[in-house]
N, C-alpha and C positions, 0 to 999 in steps of 0.2 A: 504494500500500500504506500502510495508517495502525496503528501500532501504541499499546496502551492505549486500547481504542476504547470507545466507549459507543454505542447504537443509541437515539434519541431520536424519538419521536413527538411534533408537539402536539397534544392533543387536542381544541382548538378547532379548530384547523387541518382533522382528522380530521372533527368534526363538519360545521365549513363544508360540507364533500365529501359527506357523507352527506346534509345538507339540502340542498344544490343540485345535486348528480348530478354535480359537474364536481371535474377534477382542479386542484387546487393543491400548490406544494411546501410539504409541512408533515413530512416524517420525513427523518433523514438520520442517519448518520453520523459521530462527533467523534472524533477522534483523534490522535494524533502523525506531521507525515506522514514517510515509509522513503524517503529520497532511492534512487531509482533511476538507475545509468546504463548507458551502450549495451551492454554485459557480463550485464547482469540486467534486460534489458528483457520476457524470458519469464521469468514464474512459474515456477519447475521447485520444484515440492515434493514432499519423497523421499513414497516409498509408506508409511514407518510414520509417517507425522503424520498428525494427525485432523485434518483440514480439513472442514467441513462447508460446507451452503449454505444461505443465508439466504432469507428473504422476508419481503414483507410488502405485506397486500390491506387498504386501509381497510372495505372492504365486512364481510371478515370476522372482523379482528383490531384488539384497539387497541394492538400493542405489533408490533415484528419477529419472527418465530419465526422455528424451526428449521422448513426444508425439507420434510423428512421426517416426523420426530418432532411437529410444530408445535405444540412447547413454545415457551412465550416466550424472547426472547435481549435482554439487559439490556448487556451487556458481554461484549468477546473480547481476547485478546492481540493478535491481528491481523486484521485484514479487509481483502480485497480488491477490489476492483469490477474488473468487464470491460468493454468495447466495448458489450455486449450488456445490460448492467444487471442482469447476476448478482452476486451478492453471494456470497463467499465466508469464513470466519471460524476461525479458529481457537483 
């Protein structure tokens, strides 16, 4: 969990991937990290917080959006990642 996050593309990086068809790490995540331990090893977040999910496809975006809405997403109070490479934000 990182809190005060920013969602960072680079756009060269981005581009590389565009002109060569092949994946590099070039977007990621900055933040503060939320020490966890064995107590708070499952995310439990109450039902009235807005937690959304994130994405992001260099193919079709040059920034992280919103899931659903896929509005761009610049900055969150908190974000998540899973096992799974879901991104989670709030």
């Amino acid at each position: 969990m990182l809190h005060n996050c920013e969602f960072k593309v680079s756009q060269s990086g981005r581009q590389r991937v565009l002109k060569e068809k092949r994946k590099n790490v070039h977007a990621f995540v900055v933040g503060n990290r939320v020490p966890l331990n064995k107590h708070s090893s499952r995310l439990r977040v109450p039902l009235t917080s807005k937690v959304k999910r994130a994405m992001y496809n260099p193919y079709k975006f040059n920034s992280f959006v919103d899931f659903y809405t896929l509005q761009p997403i610049y900055r969150a109070q908190f974000v998540v990642g899973t096992n799974g490479c879901d991104i989670y934000y709030s």
